[in-house]
C-alpha positions as CSV (number, residue, x, y, z in Angstrom):
1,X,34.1,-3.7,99.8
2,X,31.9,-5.2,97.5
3,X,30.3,-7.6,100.3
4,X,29.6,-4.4,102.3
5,X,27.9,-2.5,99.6
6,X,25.5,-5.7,99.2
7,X,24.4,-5.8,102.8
8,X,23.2,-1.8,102.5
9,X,21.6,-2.2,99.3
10,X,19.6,-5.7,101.2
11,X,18.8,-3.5,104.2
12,X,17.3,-0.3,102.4
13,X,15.5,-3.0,99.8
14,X,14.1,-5.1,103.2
15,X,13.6,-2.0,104.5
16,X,11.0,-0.2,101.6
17,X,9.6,-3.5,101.1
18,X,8.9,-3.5,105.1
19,X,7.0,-0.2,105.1
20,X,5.0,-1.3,101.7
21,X,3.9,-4.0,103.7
22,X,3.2,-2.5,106.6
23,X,1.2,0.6,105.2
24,X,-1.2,-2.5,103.4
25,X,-1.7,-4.6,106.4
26,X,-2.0,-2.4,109.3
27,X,-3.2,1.1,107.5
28,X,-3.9,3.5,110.0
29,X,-6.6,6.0,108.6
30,X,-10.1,4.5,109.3
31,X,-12.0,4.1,106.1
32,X,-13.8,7.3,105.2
33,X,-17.4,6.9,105.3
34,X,-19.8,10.1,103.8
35,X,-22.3,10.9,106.7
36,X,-25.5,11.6,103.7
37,X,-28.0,13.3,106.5
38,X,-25.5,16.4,106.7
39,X,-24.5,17.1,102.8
40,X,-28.2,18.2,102.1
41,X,-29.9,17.6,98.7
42,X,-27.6,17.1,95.8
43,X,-28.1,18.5,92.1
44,X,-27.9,16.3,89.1
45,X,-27.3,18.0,86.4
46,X,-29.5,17.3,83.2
47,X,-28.0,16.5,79.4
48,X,-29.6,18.9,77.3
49,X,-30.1,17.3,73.4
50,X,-27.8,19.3,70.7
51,X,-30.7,19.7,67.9
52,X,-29.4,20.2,64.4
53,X,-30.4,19.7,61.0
54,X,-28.2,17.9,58.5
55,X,-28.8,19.3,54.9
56,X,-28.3,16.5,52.2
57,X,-26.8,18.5,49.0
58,X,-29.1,17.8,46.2
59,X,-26.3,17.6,43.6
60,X,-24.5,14.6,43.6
61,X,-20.6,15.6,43.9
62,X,-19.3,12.9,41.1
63,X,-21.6,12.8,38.4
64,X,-23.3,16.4,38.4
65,X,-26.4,14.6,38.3
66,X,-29.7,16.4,40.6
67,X,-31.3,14.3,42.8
68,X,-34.4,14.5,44.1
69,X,-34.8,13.3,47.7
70,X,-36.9,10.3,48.1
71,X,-38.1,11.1,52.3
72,X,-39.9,14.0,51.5
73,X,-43.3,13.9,53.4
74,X,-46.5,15.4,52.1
75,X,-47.8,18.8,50.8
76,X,-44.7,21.0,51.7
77,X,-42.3,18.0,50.0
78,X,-45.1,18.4,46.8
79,X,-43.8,22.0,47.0
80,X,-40.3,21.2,47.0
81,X,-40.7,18.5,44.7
82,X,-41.8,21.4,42.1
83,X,-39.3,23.4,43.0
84,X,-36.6,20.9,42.7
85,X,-38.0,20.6,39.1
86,X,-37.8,24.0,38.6
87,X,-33.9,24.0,39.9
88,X,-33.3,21.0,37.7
89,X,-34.6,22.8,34.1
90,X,-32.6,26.3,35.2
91,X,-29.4,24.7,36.3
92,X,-28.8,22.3,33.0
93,X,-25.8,23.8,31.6
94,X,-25.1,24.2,28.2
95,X,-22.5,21.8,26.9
96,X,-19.0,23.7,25.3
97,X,-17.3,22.1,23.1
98,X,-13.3,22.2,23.3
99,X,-11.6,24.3,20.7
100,X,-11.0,21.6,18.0
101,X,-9.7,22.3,14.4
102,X,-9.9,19.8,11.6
103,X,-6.6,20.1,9.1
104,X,-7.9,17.6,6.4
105,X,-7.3,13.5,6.1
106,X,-5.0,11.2,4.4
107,X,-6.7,8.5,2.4
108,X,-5.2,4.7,1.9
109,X,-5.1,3.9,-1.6
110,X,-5.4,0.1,-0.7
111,X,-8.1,0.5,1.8
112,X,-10.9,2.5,0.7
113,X,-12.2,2.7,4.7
114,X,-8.6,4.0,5.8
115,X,-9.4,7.8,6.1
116,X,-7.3,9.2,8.9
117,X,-8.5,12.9,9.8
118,X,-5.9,15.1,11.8
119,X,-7.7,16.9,14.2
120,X,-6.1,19.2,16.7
121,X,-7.8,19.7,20.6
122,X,-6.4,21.1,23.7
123,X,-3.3,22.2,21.7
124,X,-2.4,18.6,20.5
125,X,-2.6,17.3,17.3
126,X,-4.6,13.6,16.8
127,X,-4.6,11.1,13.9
128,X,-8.2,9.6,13.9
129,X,-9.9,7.2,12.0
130,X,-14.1,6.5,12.1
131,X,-15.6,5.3,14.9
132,X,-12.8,6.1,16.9
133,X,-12.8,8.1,20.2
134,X,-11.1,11.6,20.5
135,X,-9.6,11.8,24.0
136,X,-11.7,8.8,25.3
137,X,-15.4,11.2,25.1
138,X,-15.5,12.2,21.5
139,X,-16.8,9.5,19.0
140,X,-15.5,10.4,15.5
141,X,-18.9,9.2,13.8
142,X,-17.9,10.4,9.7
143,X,-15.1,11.7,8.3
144,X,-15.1,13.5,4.9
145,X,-12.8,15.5,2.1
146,X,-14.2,19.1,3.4
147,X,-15.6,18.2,7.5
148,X,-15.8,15.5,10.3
149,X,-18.6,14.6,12.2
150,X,-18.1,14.4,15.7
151,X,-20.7,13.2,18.4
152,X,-20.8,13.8,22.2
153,X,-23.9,12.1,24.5
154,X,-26.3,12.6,21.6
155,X,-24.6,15.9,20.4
156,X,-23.3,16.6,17.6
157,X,-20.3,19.1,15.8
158,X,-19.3,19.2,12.3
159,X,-15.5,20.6,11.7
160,X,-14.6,21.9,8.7
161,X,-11.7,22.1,7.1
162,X,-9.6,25.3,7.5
């Protein structure tokens, strides 16, 4: 049975490989060849160029800083460059402070620099002594019995005491 089975799976595989080989050698449609005289002119269709402007946002995204663009070419850019100016003056925003509230200090007897000030921001209470920074931005610059000086970029806030 099983010596049967093999000589009529040989046959149908001699068989297919037999008409693959015979379609490749002896093909019997001609090679097509376009007659050009009798299709007539033949239009090529043209790429037209998408034009479109790409607007460079004056404000840098990261650092809220204005820039000015540096390719700006003559008397219209002169223009621009005033208005930029103009933009630049109206759109400086007014810094907030955070709601703080100083509650007082606690003084080291041994060390006469050791004044701690309790200061509470964002609804958390901090211990902080001078020189020390407030949530990484606010420098604690003085601290005294009644107020504390506190200092942002140039800026600065006296708490006192409640």
């Amino acid at each position: 049975m099983k010596k049967y089975f093999n000589k009529i799976l040989l046959v149908v595989v001699l068989g297919i490989w037999g008409g693959v080989i015979y379609k490749y050698f002896y093909n019997s449609t001609p090679n097509y060849v376009p007659n050009y005289n009798t299709l007539g002119a033949v239009s090529i269709k043209k790429w037209q160029k998408n034009d479109f402007k790409i607007s460079i946002p004056k404000r840098d995204p990261f650092l809220g800083n204005l820039t000015i663009n540096t390719q700006i070419n003559n008397a219209e850019n002169e223009k621009k460059k005033e208005n930029l100016t103009l933009k630049n003056e109206k759109v400086k925003e007014e810094f907030k402070w955070p709601n703080m509230r100083y509650f007082g200090f606690v003084k080291n007897k041994q060390n006469e620099n050791g004044a701690a000030a309790l200061i509470k921001m964002n609804q958390r209470l901090h211990r902080v002594k001078e020189k020390d920074f407030l949530s990484d931005t606010y420098k604690i610059s003085k601290i005294y019995r009644d107020s504390v000086v506190i200092t942002f970029k140039n800026k600065s806030k006296t708490l006192k005491k409640l």
